[in-house]
Structures are given as structure tokens and as C-alpha cells.
C-alpha positions as CSV (number, residue, x, y, z in Angstrom):
1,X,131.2,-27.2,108.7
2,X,130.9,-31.0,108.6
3,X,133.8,-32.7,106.6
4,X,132.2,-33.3,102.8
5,X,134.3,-37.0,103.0
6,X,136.9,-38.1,100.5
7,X,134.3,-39.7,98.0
8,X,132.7,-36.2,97.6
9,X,136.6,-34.4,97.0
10,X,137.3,-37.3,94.4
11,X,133.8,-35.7,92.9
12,X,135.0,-32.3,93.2
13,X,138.3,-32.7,91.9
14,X,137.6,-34.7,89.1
15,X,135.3,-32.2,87.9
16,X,136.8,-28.8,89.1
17,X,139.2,-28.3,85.4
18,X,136.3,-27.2,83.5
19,X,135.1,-24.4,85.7
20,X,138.9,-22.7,86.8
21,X,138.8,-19.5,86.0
22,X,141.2,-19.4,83.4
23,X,139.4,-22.5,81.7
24,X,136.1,-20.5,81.8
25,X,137.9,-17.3,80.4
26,X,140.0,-19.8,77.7
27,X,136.8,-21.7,76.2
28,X,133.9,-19.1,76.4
29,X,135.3,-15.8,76.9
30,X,134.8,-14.4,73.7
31,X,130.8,-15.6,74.0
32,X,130.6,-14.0,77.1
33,X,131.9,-10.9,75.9
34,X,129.5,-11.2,72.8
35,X,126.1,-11.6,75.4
36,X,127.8,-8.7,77.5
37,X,127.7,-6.0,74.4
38,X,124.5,-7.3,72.7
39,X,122.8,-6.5,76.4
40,X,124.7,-3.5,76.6
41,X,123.3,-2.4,73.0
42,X,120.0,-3.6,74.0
43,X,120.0,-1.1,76.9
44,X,121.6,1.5,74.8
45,X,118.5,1.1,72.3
46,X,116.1,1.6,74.8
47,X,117.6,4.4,77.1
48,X,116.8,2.4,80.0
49,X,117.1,-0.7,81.5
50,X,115.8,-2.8,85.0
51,X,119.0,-4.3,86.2
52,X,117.9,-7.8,87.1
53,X,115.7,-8.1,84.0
54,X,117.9,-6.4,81.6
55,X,121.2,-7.3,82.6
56,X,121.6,-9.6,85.4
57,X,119.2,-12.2,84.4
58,X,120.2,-12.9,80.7
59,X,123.5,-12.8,81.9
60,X,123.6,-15.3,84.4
61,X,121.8,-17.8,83.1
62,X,123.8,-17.3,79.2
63,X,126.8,-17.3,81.0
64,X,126.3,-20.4,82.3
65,X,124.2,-22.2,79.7
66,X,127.4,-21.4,77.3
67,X,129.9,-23.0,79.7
68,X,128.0,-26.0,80.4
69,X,126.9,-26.3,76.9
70,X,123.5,-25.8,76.7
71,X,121.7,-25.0,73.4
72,X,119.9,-21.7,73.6
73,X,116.4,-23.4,72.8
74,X,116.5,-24.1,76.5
75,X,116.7,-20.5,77.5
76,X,113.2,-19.7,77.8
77,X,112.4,-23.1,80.4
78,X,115.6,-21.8,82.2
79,X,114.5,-18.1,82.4
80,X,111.1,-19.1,84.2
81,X,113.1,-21.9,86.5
82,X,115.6,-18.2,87.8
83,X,112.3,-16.2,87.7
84,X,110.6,-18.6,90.0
């Protein structure tokens, strides 16, 4: 693997804090447990559900809107980006 250079682990460092685990868990746990059950209900509801649709999908890209901070009215144009 080709060395990424110092000016790209200055990069990495710098911006690494955010995204520890612990920071992640810390700042947006308790949303990510909230998108967790209301999928989990929604599934529940229905009796059935397609895992990457369902479950994997929503979560993902929630997950990750709420820890970089993105509103949820950019859900939908994200949605059809992962489903592409």
C-alpha cells in the first residue's frame, strides 16, 4: 500500500475526533437508538421486512446523516445516490 504522505495524516488526524467511536456513541447515540426502534416497529407493523430496504438502507444512510449533521430533507436525494 503506497504511503498516503504526511500532508494527508495532518488531514486525517485533524479530522479523526469527531468520528472515534466513543465520540460517535457520546453525540448521537441516543438518535441512533431512536432510528434503530422506529425501524424495528416499522417491521413489527408489517410482519415482514426486506433487509436492505427495510433495515439496512435507512439505517446507514440516517446513521450517518445524523453524525455529520445533515437535515433529514436531504434523505430522499441521499436514498436514490445508495440506491444507485
Amino acid at each position: 500500500m503506497p504511503d498516503e504522505g504526511e500532508e494527508q495524516r495532518r488531514y486525517k488526524t485533524a479530522s479523526a475526533g469527531p468520528f472515534t467511536t466513543r465520540a460517535v456513541r457520546d453525540r448521537a447515540g441516543p438518535a441512533i437508538e431512536a432510528i434503530v426502534a422506529r425501524l424495528l416497529d416499522g417491521v413489527a407493523a408489517s410482519g415482514r421486512a426486506e433487509l436492505r430496504a427495510d433495515l439496512a438502507a435507512p439505517l446507514a444512510l440516517e446513521t450517518v446523516a445524523v453524525v455529520l449533521g445533515i437535515p433529514d430533507r436531504y434523505y430522499p436525494a441521499i436514498r436514490g445516490w445508495y440506491d444507485a
